[in-house]
PALOLUM-974190 format. One record per atom (N, C-alpha, C): residue in one letter; x, y, z. Coordinates in steps of 0.2 Angstrom, whole numbers, plus 5000, padded with zeros to 4 digits. Layout:
REM PALOLUM-974190
AXYZ
...
This chain:
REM PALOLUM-974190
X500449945000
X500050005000
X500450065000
X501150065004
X501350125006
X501650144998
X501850084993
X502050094986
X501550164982
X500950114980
X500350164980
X500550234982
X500550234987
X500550314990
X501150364987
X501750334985
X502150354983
X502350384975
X501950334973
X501650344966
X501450384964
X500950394968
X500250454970
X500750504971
X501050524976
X501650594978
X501850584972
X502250554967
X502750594964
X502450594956
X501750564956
X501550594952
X500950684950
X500950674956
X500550754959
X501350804959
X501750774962
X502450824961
X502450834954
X502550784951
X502850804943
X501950864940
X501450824942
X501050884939
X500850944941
X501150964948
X501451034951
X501851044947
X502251014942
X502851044941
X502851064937
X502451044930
X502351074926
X501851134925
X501351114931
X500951174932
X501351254935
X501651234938
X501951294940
X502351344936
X502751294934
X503351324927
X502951354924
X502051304921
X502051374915
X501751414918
X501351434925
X501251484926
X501751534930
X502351524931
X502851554933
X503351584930
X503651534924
X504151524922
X504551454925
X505151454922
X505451404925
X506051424929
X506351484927
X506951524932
X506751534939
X505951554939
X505451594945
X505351524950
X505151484947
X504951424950
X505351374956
X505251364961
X505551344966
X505251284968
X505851254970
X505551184973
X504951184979
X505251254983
X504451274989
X504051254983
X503751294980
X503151314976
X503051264974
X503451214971
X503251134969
X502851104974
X503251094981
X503251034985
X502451074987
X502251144989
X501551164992
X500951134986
X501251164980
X500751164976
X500451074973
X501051024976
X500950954975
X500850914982
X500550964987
X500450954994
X500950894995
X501550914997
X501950854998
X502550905001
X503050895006
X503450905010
X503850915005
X504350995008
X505050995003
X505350945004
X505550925011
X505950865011
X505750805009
X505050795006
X505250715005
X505150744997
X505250794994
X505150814987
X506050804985
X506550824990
X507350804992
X507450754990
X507050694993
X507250634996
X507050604989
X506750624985
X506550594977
X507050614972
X507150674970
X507550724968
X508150774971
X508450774967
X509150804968
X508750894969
X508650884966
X508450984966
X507850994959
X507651054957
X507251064952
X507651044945
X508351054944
X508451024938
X508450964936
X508450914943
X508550854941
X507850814941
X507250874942
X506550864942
X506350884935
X506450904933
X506450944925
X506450894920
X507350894923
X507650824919
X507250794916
X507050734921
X506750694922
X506050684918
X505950744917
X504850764914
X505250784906
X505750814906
X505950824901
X506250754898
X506650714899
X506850654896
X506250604896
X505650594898
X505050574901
X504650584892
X504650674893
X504250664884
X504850664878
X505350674879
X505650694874
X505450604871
X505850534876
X505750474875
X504950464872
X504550484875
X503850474873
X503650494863
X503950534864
X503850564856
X504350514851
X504850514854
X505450454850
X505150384848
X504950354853
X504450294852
X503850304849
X503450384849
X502850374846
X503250364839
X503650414834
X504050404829
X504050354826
X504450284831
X504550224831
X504150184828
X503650224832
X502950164831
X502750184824
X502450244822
X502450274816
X502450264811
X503350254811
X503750234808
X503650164804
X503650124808
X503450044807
X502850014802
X502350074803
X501850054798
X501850104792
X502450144790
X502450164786
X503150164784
X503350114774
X503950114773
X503950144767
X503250164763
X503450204755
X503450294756
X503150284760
X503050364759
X502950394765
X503050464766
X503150504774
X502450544775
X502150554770
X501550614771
X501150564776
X500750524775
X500350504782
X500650484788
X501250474785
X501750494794
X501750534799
X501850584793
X502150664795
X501550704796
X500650684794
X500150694795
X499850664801
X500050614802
X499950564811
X500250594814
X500950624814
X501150644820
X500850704821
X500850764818
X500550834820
X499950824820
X499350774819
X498950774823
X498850764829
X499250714830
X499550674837
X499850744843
X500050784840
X500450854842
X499550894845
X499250904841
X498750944842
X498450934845
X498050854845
X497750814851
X498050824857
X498650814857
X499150824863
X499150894868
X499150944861
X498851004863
X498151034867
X497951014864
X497051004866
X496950964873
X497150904872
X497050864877
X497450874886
X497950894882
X498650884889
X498850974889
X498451034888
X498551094887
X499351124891
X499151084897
X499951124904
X500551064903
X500451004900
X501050974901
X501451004892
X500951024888
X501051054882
X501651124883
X501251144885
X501451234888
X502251204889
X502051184894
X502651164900
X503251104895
X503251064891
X503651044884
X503751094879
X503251134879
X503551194874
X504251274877
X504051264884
X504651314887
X505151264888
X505151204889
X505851174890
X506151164883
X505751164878
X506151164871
X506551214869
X506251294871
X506551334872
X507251344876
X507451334881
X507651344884
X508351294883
X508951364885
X509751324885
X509951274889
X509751274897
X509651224901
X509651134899
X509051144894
X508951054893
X508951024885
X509250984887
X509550964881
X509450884879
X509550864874
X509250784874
X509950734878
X509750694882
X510250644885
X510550624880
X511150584881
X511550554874
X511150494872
X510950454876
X510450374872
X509650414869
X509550474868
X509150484865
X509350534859
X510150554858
X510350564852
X510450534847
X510550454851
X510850424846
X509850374842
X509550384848
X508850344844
X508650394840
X508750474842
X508350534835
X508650524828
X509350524831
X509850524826
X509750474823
X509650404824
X509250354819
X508550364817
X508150374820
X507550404817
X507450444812
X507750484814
X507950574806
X508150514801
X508650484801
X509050444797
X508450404795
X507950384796
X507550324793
X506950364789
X506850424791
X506250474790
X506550474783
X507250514781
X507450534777
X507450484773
X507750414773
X507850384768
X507250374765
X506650354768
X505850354768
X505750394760
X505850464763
X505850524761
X506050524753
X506850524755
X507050514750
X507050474742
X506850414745
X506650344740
X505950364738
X505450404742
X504850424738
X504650474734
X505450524734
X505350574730
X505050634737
X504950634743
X504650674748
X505250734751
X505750704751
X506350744754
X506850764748
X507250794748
X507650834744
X508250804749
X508750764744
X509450754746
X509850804750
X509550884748
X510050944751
X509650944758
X508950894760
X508950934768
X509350884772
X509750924776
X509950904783
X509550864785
X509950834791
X509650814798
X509150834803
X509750904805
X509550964809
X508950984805
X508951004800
X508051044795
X507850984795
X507750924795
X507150884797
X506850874802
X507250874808
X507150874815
X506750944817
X507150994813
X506851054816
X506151054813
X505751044808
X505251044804
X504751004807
X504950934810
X504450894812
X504450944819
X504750944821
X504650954827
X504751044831
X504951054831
X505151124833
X504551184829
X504551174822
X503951214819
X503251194819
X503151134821
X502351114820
X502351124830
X502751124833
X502551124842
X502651224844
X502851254837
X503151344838
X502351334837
X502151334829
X501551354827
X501051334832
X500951264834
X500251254838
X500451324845
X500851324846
X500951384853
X500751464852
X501151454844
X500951534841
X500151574841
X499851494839
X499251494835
X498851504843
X498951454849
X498551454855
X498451524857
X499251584856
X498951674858
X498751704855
X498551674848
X497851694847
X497951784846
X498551814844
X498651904842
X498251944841
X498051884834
X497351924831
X496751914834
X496651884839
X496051874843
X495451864836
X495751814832
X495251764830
X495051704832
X494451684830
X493951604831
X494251554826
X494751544828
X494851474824
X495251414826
X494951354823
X495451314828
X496151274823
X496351254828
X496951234828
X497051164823
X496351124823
X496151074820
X496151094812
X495951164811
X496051164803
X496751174799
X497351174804
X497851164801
X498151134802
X497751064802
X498151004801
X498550974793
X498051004788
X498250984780
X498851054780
X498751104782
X499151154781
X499951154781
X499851124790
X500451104793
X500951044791
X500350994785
X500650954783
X500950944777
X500750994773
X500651014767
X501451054768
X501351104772
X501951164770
X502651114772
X502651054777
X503051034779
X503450984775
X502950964770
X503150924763
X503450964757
X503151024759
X503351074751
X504351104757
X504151124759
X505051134762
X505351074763
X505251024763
X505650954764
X505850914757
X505350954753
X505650924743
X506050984740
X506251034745
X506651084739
X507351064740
C-alpha cells in the first residue's frame, strides 16, 4: 500500500511541476512552490530528487522518450511514403495539445530553453529515426537530398509544436481552431522538405 501512496506523491509532484513552470516560468519556480502546490513536504520532494533540475530532467527525458517511440511506432507502419506519417504525427501533436494543454505549455518552454538538452541514448535513437524518416523520404521522391538532419528534425518537430503555441495566443484574437491546420501544417512541411 505504502508503494501506491508514493506513486500518487510523485505523480502530483511531477503535475505541480509542470503546472507551475507554466504559470511562473521555470527560472521563477521553486522547489517550495512545487512541493506546496503538489501538497507534499519539501523534504520528501529531496528525498526523490536532487533539486528542480534534476526534476525537470526527468519530465523532460519522460516526453522527449515518449515522442521518439511514438516516431517508432509510426514509423513501422509506414515504409513508402512520409505524408501519412508526417500527417499522424501533427495530429498526434494537436490532440496532445488539446487534450494535455499544461503538460504542452510546459514541453513547449523546455524546448526553448538552453538548460535541457536531449540525453545522449536519446541522440543516438533521434539520430536514427531522422535517418529512417529521410531515407523513407527520400526513396519516395518526399525529401530533397540537400535537407539535413537538423532541418528535418527542426520541421517535424520544433515548427509544428512553435505554430500549435503561436496559434493558442491567438494575436489576432480570431475564432479558429487549431484542427484546421492540420492539411496545412502537413502540406507546408512536405513542400519545404522536397526543395
Amino acid at each position: 500500500m505504502a508503494r501506491k501512496i508514493d506513486d500518487e506523491k510523485i505523480k502530483r509532484i511531477k503535475e505541480a511541476t509542470m503546472q507551475t513552470i507554466v504559470e511562473n516560468g521555470i527560472e521563477d519556480t521553486t522547489i517550495a512552490m512545487i512541493a506546496k502546490n503538489a501538497n507534499v513536504s519539501g523534504g520528501y520532494l529531496y528525498r526523490i530528487y536532487k533539486g528542480k533540475q534534476d526534476l525537470i530532467n526527468e519530465l523532460f527525458f519522460e516526453k522527449a522518450n515518449s515522442l521518439y517511440q511514438e516516431l517508432e511506432f509510426l514509423l513501422s507502419g509506414q515504409q513508402n511514403t512520409i505524408e501519412p506519417f508526417i500527417n499522424s504525427f501533427i495530429q498526434n501533436r494537436i490532440i496532445y495539445f488539446i487534450n494535455k494543454p499544461i503538460a504542452s505549455k510546459f514541453y513547449y518552454q523546455l524546448l526553448h530553453n538552453e538548460n535541457f538538452t536531449l540525453p545522449d541514448s536519446l541522440k543516438v535513437k533521434t539520430l536514427h529515426v531522422m535517418k529512417t524518416i529521410k531515407s523513407i523520404g527520400h526513396k519516395s521522391g518526399e525529401i530533397s537530398e540537400n535537407i539535413s538532419l537538423h532541418q528535418l528534425h527542426y520541421h517535424l518537430f520544433v515548427y509544428v509544436i512553435d505554430y500549435i503555441h503561436f496559434k493558442r495566443k491567438n494575436i489576432f484574437g480570431l475564432k479558429e481552431s487549431i484542427n484546421e491546420d492540420l492539411p496545412f501544417l502537413t502540406q507546408s512541411i512536405l513542400k519545404i522538405l522536397k526543395q
